[in-house]
mmCIF file of the C-alpha atoms, coordinates in Angstrom:
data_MODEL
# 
_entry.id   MODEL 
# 
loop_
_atom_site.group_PDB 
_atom_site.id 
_atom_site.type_symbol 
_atom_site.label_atom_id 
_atom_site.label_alt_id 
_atom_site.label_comp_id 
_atom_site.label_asym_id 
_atom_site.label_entity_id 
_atom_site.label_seq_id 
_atom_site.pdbx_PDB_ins_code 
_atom_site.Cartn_x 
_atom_site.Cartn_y 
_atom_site.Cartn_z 
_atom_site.occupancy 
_atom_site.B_iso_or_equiv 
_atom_site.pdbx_formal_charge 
_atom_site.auth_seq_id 
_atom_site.auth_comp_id 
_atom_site.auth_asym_id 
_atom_site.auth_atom_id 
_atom_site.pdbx_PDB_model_num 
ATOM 1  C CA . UNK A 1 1  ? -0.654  -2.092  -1.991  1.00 0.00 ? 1  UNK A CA 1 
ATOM 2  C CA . UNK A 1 2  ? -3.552  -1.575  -0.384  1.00 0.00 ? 2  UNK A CA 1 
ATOM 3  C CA . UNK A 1 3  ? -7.283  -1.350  -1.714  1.00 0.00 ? 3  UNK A CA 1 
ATOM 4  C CA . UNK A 1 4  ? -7.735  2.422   -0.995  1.00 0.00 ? 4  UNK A CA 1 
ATOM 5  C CA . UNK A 1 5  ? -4.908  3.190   -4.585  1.00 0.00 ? 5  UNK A CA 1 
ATOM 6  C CA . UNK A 1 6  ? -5.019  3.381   -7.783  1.00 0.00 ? 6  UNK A CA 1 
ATOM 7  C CA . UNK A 1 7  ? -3.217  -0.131  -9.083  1.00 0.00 ? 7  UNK A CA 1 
ATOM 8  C CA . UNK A 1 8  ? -1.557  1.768   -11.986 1.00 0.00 ? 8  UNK A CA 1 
ATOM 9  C CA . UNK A 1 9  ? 0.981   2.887   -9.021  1.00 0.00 ? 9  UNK A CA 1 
ATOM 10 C CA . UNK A 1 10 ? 2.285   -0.891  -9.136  1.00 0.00 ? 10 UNK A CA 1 
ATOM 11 C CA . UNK A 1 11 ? 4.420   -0.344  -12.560 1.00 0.00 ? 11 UNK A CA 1 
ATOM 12 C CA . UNK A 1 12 ? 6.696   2.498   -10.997 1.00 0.00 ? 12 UNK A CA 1 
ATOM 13 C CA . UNK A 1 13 ? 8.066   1.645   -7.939  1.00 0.00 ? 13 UNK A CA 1 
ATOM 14 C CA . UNK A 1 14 ? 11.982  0.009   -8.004  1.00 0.00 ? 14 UNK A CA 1 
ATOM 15 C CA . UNK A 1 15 ? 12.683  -2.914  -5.972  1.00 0.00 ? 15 UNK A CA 1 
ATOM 16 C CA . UNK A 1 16 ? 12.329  -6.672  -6.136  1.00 0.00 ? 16 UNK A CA 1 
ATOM 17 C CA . UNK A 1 17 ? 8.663   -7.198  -5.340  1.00 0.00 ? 17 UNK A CA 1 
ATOM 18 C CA . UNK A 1 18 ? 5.397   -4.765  -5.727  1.00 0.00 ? 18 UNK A CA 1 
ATOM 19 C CA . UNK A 1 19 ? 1.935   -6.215  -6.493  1.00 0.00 ? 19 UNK A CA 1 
ATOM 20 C CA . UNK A 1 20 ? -1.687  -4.780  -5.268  1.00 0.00 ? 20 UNK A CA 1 
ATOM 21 C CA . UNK A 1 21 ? -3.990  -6.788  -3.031  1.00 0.00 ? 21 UNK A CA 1 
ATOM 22 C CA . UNK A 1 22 ? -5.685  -8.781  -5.657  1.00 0.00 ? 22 UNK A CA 1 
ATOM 23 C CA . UNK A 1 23 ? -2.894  -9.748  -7.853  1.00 0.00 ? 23 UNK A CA 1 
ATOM 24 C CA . UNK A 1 24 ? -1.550  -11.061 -4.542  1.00 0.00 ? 24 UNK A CA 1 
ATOM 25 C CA . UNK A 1 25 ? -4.562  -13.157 -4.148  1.00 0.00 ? 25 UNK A CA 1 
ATOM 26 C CA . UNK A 1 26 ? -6.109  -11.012 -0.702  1.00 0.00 ? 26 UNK A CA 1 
ATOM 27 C CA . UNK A 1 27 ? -8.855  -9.662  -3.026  1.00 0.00 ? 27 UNK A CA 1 
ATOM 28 C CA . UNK A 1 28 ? -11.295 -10.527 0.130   1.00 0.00 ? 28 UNK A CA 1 
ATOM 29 C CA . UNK A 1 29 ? -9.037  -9.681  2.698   1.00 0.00 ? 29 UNK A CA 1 
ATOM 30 C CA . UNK A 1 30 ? -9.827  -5.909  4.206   1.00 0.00 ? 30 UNK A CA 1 
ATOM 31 C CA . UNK A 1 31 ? -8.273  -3.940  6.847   1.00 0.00 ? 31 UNK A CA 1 
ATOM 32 C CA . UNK A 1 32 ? -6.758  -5.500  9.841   1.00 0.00 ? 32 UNK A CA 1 
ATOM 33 C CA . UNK A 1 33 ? -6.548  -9.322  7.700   1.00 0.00 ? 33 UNK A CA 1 
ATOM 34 C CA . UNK A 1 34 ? -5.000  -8.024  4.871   1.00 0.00 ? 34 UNK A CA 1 
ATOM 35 C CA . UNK A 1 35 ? -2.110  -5.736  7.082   1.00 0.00 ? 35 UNK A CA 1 
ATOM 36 C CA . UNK A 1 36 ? -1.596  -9.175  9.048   1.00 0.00 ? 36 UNK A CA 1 
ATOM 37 C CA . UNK A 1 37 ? -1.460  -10.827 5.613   1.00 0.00 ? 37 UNK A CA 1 
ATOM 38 C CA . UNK A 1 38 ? 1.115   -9.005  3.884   1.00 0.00 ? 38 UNK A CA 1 
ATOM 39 C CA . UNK A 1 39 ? 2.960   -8.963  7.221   1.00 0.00 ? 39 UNK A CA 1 
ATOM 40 C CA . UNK A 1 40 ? 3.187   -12.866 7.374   1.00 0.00 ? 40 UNK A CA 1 
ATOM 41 C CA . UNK A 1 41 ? 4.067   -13.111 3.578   1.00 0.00 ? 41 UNK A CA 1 
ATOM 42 C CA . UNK A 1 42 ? 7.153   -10.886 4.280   1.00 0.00 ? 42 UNK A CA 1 
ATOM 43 C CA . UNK A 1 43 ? 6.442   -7.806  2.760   1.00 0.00 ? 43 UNK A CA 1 
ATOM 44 C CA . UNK A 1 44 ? 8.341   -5.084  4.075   1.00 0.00 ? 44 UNK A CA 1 
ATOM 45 C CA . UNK A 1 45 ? 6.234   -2.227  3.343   1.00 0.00 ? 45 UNK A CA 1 
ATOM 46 C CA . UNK A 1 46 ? 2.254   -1.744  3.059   1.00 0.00 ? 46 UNK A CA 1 
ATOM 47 C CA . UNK A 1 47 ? 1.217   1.342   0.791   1.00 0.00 ? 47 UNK A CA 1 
ATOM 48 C CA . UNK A 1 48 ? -2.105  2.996   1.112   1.00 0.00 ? 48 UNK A CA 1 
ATOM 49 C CA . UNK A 1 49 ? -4.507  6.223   1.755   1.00 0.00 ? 49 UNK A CA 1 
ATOM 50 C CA . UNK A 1 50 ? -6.225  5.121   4.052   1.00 0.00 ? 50 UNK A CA 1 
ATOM 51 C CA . UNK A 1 51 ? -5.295  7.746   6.356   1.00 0.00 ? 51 UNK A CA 1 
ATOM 52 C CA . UNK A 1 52 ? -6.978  6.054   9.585   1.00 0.00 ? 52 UNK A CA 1 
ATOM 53 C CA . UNK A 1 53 ? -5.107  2.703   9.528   1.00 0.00 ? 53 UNK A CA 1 
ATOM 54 C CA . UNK A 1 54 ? -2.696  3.919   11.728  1.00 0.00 ? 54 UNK A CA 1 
ATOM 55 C CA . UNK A 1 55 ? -4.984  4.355   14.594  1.00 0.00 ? 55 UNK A CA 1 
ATOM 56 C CA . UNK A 1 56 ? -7.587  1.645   13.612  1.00 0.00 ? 56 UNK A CA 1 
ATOM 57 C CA . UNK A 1 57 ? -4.499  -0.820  13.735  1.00 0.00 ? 57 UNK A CA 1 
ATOM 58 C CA . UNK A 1 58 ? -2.010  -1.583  15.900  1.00 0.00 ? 58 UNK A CA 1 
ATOM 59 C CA . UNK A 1 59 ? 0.607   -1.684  13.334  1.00 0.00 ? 59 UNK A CA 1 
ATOM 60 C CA . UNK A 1 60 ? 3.520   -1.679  16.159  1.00 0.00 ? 60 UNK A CA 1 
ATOM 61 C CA . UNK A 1 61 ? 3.210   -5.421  16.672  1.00 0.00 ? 61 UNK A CA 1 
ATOM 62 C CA . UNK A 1 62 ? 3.313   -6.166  12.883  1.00 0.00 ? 62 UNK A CA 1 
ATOM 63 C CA . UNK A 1 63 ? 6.833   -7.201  11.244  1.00 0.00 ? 63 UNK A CA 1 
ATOM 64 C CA . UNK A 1 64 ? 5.908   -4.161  8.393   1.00 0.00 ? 64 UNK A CA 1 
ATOM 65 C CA . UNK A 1 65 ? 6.067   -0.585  7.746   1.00 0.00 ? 65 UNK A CA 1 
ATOM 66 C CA . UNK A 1 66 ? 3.295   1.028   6.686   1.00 0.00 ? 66 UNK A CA 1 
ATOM 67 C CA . UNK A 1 67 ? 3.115   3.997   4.424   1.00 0.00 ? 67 UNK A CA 1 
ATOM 68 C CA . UNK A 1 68 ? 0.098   6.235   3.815   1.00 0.00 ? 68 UNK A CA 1 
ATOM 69 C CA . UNK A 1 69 ? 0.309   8.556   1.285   1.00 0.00 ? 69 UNK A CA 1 
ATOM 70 C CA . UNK A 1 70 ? -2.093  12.003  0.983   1.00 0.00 ? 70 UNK A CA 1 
ATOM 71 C CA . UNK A 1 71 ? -3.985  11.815  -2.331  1.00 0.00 ? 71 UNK A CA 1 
ATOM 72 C CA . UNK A 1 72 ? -7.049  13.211  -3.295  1.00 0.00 ? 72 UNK A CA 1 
ATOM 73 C CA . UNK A 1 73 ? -9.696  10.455  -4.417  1.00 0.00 ? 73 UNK A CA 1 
ATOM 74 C CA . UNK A 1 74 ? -10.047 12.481  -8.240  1.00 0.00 ? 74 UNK A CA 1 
ATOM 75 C CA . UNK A 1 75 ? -6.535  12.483  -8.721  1.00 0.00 ? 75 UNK A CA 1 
ATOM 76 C CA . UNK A 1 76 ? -4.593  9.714   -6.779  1.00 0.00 ? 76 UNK A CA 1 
ATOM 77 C CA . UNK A 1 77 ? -3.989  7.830   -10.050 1.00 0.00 ? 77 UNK A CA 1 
ATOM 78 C CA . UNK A 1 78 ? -2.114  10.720  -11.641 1.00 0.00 ? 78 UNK A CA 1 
ATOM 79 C CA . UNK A 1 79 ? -0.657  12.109  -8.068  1.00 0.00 ? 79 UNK A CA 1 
ATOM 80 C CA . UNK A 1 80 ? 0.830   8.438   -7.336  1.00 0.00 ? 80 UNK A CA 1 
ATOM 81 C CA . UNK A 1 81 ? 2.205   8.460   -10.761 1.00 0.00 ? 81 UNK A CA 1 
ATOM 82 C CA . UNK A 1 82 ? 4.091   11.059  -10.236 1.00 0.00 ? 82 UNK A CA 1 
ATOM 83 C CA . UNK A 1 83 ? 5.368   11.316  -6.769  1.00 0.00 ? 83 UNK A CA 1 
ATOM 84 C CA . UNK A 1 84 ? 6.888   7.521   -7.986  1.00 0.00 ? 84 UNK A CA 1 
ATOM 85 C CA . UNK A 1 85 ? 8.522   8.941   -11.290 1.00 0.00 ? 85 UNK A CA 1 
ATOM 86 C CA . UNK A 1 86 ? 9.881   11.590  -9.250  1.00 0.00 ? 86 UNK A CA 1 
ATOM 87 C CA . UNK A 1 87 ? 12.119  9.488   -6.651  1.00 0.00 ? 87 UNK A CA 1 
ATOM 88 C CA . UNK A 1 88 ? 9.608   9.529   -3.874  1.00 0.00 ? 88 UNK A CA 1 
ATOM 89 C CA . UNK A 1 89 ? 8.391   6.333   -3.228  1.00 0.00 ? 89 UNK A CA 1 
ATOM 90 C CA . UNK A 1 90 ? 11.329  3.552   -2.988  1.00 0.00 ? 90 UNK A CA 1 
# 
């Protein structure tokens, strides 16, 4: 998961791997590096808010799907939370 959300959102998701930039070790990394990053370490999905990382990035040529997700800054913690208890982010 990207820099941009709230790291609480690591605990819910299902699935065999989730961690947030740092505990992956890419707390340096920004941007383009850390999307190449987690494309070459075989994640298959990058999470974030950063809304304009689709068009700063060319994220076609990348081996990973990226998902940007529409929170508010004041309440992405609690909005993540619960679009992932509800079944919405897999």
């Amino acid at each position: 998961m990207d820099h941009s959300l709230d790291w609480r959102l690591v605990r819910h998701p299902p699935g065999p791997r989730c961690s947030t930039h740092r505990e992956a070790g890419w707390g340096q990394l920004k941007n383009g590096a850390l999307l190449r990053k987690a494309s070459d370490d075989n994640f298959a999905v990058f999470v974030t808010s950063d809304k304009n990382l689709p068009l700063q990035q060319n994220v076609s040529r990348l081996n990973i799907a990226v998902v940007v997700l529409d929170v508010l800054e004041s309440d992405r913690g609690l909005r993540a939370q619960k679009a992932a208890a509800a079944g919405a982010i897999e």
